[in-house]
C-alpha positions as CSV (number, residue, x, y, z in Angstrom):
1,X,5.4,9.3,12.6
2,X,7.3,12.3,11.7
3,X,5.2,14.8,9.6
4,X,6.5,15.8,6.6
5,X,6.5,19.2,5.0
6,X,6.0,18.3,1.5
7,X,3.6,16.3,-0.9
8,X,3.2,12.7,0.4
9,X,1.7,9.6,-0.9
10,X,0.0,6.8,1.3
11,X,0.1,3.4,1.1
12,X,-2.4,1.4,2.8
13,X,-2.9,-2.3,2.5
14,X,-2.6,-5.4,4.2
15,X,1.4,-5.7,3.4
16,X,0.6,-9.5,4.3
17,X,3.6,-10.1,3.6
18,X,5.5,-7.6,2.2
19,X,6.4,-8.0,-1.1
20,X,9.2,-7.3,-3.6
21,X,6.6,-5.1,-5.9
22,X,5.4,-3.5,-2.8
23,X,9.2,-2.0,-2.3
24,X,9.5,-1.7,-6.4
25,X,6.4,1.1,-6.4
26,X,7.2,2.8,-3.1
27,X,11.1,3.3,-4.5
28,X,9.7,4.4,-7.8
29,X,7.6,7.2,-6.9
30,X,9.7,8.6,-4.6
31,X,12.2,8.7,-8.0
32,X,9.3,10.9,-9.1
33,X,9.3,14.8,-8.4
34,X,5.8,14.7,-7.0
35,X,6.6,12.9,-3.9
36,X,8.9,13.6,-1.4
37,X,8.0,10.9,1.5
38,X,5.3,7.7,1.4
39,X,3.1,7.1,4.5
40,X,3.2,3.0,4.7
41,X,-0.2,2.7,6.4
42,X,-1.1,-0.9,7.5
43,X,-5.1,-1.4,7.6
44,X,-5.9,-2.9,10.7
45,X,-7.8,-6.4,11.1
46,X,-11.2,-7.3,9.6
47,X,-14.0,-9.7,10.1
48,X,-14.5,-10.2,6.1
49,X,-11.0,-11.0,5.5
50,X,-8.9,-13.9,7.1
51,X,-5.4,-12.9,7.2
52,X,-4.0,-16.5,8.4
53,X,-1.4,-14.8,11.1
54,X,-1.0,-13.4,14.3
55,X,-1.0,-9.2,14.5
56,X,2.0,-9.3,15.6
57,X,3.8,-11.7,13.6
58,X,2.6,-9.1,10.6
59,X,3.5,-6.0,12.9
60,X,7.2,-7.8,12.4
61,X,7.3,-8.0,9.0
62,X,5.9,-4.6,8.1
63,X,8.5,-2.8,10.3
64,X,11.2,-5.5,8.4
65,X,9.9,-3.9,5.2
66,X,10.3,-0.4,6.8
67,X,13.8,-0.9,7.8
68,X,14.6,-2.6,4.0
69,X,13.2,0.7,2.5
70,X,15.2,2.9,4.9
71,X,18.4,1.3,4.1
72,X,17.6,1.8,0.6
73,X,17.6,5.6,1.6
74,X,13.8,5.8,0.7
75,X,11.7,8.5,2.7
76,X,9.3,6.4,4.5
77,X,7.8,6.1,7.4
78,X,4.8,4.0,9.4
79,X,1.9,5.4,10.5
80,X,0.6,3.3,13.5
81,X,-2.9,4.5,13.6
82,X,-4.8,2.0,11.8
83,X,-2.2,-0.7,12.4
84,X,-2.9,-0.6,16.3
85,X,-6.7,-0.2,16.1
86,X,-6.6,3.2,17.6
87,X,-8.1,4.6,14.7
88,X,-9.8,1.0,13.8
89,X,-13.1,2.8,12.8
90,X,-11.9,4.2,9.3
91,X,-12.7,2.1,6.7
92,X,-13.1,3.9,3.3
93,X,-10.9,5.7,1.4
94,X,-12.5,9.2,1.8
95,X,-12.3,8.7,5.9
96,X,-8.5,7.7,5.6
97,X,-7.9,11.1,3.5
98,X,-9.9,13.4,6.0
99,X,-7.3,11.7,9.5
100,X,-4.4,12.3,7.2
101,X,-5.1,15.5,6.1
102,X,-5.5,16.9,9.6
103,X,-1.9,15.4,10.6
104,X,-0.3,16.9,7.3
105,X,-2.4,19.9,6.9
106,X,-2.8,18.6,3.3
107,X,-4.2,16.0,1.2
108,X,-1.6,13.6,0.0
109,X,-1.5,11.0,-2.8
110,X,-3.3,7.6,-2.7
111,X,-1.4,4.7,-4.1
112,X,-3.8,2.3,-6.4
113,X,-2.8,-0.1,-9.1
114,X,-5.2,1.2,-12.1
115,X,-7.4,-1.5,-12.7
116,X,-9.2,-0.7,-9.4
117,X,-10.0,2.5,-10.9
118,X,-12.9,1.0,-12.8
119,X,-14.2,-0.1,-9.1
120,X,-14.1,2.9,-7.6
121,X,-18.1,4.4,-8.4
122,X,-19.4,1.5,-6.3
123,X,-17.1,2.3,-3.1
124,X,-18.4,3.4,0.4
125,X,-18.4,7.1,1.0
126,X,-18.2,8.0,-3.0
127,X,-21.9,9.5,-3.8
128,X,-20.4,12.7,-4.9
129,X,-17.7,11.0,-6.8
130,X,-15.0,12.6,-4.6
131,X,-12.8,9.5,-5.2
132,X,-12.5,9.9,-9.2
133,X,-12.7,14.2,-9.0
134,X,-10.5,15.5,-6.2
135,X,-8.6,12.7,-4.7
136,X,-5.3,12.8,-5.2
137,X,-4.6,9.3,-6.7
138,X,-1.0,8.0,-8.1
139,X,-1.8,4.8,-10.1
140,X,0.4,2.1,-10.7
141,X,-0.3,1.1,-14.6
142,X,-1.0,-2.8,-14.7
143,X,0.3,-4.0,-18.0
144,X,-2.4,-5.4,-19.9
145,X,-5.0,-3.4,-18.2
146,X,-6.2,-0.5,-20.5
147,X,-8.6,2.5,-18.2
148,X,-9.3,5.6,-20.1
149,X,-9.1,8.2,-17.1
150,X,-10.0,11.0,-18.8
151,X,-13.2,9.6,-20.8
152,X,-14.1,7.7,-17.4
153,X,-14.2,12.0,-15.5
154,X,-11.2,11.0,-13.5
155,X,-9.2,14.2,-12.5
156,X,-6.2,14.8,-9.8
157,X,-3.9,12.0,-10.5
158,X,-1.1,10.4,-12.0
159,X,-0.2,7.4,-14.4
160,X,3.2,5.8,-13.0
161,X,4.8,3.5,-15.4
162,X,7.3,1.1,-13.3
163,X,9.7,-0.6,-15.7
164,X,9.7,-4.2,-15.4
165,X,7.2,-4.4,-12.4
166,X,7.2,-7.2,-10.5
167,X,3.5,-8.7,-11.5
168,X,2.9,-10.3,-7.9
169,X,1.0,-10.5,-4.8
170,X,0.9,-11.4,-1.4
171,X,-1.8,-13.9,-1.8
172,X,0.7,-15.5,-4.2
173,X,3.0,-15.2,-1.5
174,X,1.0,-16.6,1.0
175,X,0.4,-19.6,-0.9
176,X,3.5,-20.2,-1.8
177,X,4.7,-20.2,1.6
178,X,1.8,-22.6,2.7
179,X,2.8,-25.2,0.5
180,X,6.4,-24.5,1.4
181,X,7.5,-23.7,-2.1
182,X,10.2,-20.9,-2.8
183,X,8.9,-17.4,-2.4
184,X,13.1,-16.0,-3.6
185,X,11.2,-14.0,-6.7
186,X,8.7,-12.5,-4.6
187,X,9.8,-11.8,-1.2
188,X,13.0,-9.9,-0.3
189,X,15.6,-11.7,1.3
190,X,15.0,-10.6,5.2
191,X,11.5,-10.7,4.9
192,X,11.5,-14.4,3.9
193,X,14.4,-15.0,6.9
194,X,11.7,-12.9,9.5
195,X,8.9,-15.0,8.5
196,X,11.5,-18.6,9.2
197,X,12.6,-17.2,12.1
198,X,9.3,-16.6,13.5
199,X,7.9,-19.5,12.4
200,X,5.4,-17.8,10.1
201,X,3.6,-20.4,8.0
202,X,0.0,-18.6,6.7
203,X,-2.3,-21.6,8.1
């Protein structure tokens, strides 16, 4: 991973698969002028949570999602860390800021959609509140969903309004592709070739 000089956000998720709205938000905050480069950082594999494929069948679609961003001239990058269980011991949100702000030698922005910000009181490693207070959080404003940040003590982030946002996930995608149904308005184009030509289908 290269390490930027300037403010960065992060990206972590399961990317399983790689969606069209996934693409959509990373493209539209780098449009913004707080951001010059996001961190796609794949959270490695957990016991609570069955992702229905092989590691590296997803390692081949995340770096196919890489590659689509990169030819779209977005500033992105990978980090492996988490992805190949080197760093497989980090599981909260504060831990993840504390490894990526030794690399950067600054914080950078968390990506959230905002309705998880309602969540965010009960999670692991948040007595103090350091989440809501000195993060530094972009969120992705659900339509429909209506968070008062301010009344709530939320402070350090940012309310991103994407134009005609793709309402999605990859669960949807992933049971679409189960049931062999089109996935053309939710995947892009070589992510849904990578996953036929590997032979992906999501058991």
């Amino acid at each position: 991973m290269k390490t930027p000089t300037e403010n960065v956000a992060i990206y972590w998720g399961a990317f399983n698969p790689p969606t069209l709205a996934h693409g959509q938000i990373v493209e539209e905050i780098l449009k913004t002028r707080e951001v010059s480069q996001v961190i796609i950082s794949p959270s490695w594999e957990r016991e609570d949570k069955d992702f229905g494929i092989q590691h590296e069948d997803r390692r081949k679609l995340i770096n196919t999602f890489l590659q689509i961003l990169q030819e779209s001239w977005c500033n992105a990058e990978i980090d492996p860390h988490f992805f190949d269980g080197r760093n497989a011991w980090i599981t909260t949100t504060r831990a993840e800021e504390e490894y990526f702000r030794k690399i950067l030698w600054h914080s950078p922005y968390f990506i959230f959609w905002s309705d998880v910000a309602s969540n965010m009181h009960w999670w692991s490693n948040n007595k103090d509140r350091y989440i809501e207070e000195k993060l530094r959080k972009i969120f992705i404003n659900r339509p429909g969903y209506e968070f008062d940040f301010t009344w709530n003590g939320f402070d350090n982030y940012m309310l991103l309004d994407i134009p005609h946002v793709i309402e999605t996930s990859s669960s949807v995608a992933r049971e679409l592709i189960r049931n062999k149904q089109s996935v053309k308005w939710i995947l892009h184009p070589e992510i849904e070739k990578s996953i036929s030509k590997n032979n992906i289908s999501y058991n």
